[in-house]
C-alpha positions as CSV (number, residue, x, y, z in Angstrom):
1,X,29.3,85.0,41.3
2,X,29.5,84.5,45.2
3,X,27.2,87.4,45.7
4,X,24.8,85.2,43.4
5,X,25.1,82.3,45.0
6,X,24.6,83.4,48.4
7,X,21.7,84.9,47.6
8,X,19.9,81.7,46.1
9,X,18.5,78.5,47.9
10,X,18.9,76.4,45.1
11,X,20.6,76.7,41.6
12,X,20.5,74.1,38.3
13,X,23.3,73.2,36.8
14,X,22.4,72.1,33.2
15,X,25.0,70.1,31.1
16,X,24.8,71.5,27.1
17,X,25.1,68.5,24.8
18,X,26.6,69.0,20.8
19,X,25.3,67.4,18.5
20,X,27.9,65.0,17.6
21,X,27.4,63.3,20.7
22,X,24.2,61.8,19.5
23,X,26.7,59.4,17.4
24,X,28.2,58.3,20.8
25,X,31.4,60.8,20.3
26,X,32.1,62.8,23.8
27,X,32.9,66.1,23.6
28,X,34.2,68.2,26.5
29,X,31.8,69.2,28.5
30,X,29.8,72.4,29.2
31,X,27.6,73.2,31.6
32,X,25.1,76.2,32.5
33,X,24.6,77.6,35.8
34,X,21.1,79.1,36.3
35,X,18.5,79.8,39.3
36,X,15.5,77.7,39.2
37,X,13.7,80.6,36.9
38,X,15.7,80.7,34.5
39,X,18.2,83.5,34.9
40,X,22.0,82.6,34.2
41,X,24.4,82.6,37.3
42,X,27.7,81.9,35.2
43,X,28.8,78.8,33.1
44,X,31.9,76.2,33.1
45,X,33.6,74.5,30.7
46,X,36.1,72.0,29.9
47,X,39.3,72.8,28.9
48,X,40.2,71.4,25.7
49,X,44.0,69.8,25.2
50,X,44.3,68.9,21.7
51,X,43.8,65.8,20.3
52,X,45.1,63.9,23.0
53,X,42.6,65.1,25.5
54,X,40.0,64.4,22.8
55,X,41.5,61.1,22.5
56,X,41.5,60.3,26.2
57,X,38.1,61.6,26.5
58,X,36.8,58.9,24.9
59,X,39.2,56.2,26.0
60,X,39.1,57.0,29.9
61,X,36.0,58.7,30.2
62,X,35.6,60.3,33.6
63,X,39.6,59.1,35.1
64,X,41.1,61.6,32.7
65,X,42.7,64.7,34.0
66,X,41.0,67.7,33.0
67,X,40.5,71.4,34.2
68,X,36.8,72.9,33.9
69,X,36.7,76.6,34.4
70,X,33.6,78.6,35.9
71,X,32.8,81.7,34.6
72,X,30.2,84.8,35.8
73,X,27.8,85.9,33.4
74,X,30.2,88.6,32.9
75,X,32.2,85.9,31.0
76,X,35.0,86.5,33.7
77,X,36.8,83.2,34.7
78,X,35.8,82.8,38.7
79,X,37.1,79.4,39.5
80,X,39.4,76.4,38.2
81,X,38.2,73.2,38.9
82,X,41.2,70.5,38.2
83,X,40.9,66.4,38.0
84,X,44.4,64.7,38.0
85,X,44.4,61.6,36.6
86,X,43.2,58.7,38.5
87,X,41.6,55.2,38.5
88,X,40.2,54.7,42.3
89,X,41.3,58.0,43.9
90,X,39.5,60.8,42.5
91,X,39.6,64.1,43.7
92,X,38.2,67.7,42.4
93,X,40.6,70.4,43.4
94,X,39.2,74.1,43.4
95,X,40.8,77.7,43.2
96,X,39.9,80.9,42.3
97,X,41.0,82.8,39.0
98,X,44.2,84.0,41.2
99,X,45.2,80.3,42.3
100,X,43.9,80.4,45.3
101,X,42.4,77.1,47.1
102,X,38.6,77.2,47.5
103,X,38.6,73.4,48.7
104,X,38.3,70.4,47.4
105,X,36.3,66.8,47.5
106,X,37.3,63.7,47.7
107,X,36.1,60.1,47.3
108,X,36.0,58.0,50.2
109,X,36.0,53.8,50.4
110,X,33.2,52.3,50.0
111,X,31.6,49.5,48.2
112,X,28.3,49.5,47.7
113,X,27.5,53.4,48.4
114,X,28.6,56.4,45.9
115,X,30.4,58.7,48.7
116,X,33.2,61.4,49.1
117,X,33.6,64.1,51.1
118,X,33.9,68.1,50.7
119,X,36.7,69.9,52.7
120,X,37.3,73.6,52.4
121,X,40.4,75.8,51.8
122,X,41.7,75.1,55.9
123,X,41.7,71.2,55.6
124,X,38.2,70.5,57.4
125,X,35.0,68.9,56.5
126,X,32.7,71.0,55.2
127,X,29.8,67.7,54.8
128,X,30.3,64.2,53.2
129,X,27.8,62.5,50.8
130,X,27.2,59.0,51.2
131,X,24.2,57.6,48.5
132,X,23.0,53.9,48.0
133,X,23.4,52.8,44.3
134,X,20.2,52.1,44.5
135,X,19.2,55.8,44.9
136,X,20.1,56.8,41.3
137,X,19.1,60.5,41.4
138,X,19.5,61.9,44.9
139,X,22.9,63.1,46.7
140,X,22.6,64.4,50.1
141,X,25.4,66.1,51.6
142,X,25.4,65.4,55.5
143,X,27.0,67.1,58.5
144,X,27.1,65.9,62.0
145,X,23.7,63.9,61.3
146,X,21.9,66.7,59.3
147,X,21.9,67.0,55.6
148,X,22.8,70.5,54.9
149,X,22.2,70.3,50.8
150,X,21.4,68.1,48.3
151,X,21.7,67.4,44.5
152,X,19.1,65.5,43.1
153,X,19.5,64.7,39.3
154,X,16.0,66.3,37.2
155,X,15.4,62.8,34.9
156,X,14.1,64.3,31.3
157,X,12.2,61.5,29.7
158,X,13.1,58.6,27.4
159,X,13.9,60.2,24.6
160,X,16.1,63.2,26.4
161,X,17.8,60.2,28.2
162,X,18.7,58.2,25.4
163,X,18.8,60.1,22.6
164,X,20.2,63.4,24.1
165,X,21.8,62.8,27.1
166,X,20.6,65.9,28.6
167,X,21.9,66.3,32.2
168,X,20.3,68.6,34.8
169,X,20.9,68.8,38.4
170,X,18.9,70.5,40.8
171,X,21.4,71.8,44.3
172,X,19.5,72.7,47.1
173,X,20.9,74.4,50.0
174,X,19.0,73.2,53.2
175,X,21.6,75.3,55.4
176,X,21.3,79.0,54.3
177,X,24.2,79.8,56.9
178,X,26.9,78.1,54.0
179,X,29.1,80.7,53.3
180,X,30.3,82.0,49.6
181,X,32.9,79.2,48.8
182,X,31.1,76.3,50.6
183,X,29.1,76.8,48.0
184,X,31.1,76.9,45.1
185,X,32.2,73.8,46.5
186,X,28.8,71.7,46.5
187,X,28.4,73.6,43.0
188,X,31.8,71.3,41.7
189,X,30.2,68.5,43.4
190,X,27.1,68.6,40.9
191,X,29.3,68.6,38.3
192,X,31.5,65.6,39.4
193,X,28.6,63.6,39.9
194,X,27.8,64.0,36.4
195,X,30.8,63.3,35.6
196,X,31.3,60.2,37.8
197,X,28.0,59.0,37.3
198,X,26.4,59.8,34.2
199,X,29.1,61.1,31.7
200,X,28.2,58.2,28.7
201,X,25.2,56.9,30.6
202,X,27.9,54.6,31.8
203,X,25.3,52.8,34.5
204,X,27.0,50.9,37.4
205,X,31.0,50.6,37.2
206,X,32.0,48.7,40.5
207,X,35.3,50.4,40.3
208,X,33.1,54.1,41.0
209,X,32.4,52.5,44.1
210,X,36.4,51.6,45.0
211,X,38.1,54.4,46.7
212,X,40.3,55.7,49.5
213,X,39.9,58.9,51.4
214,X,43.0,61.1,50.7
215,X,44.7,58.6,48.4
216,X,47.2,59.1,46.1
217,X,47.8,57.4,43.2
């Protein structure tokens, strides 16, 4: 999946929606990875654990802790992506199928902006993102003054928005130096903005906007 990765300069990630979430329910979620043609790249999922989790899921929304696996279109599980539970520090931990850390992001304090930064497996910055909450689709990932990637969210119309809650994400990678788990990285980072920002069309929570950088809850 690296291999694949590396070789494209921009990927979709494409959240699959059940039907029983047109009556509001929230299932875990599921997401496709695919190239901008059309051609799978691999897949994640979240975990599911039980009726408590389902329970929660609906209750907590987006604090939960959760664990979404990635897998290759070989169906082999790649990466873990785990979410312990927390209210204003929230942080997406990475590792490979052998447990091995691939990085992680964090969210940073701030106010008024949607930010948090990406840090790889040796403890340093790979780029932050810091986005106005009055720029609703686009999340640019900066380093030392020069955005490096960017995740813009692909809006589907009224009825997709409303009535499906269909959401795709289009990553670019502006750098074509990032290496294989950078990457993967800024991959998880699509999928915690969903998450964050769009999981129940949720709109504007001021506590997503309330957060330290490496806090602990």
């Amino acid at each position: 999946m690296l291999d694949l990765l590396l070789q494209e300069q921009s990927v979709v990630i494409k959240q699959r929606k059940e039907l029983i979430e047109l009556l509001s329910f929230e299932s875990r979620n599921k997401y496709e990875i695919l190239t901008v043609h059309g051609a799978q790249i691999g897949f994640a999922a979240e975990q599911q654990k039980g009726l408590m989790g389902t329970l929660l899921r609906q209750i907590v929304g987006h604090w939960r802790s959760f664990d979404i696996n990635i897998y290759g279109v070989d169906r082999v599980l790649k990466f873990v992506a785990s979410h312990p539970f927390r209210i204003f520090f929230q942080r997406l931990e990475i590792r490979d199928a052998l447990g091995r850390e691939i990085g992680h992001l964090e969210r940073e304090l701030s106010i008024f902006d949607k930010a948090f930064r990406l840090i790889n497996s040796k403890g340093k910055n790979i780029c932050e993102m810091r986005s106005s909450i009055f720029k609703v689709w686009t999340f640019p990932f900066m380093r030392n003054g020069v955005e490096i990637a960017r995740i813009t969210k692909k809006w589907g119309g009224a009825m997709t928005e409303v009535f499906l809650d269909s959401d795709t994400f289009l990553l670019e990678f502006m750098d074509r130096n990032l290496n294989g788990e950078d990457r993967v990285v800024l991959l998880n980072a699509a999928i915690m903005i969903d998450l964050l920002y769009f999981e129940n069309n949720q709109g504007v929570d001021i506590t997503d906007f309330l957060s330290v950088p490496g806090g602990r809850s």
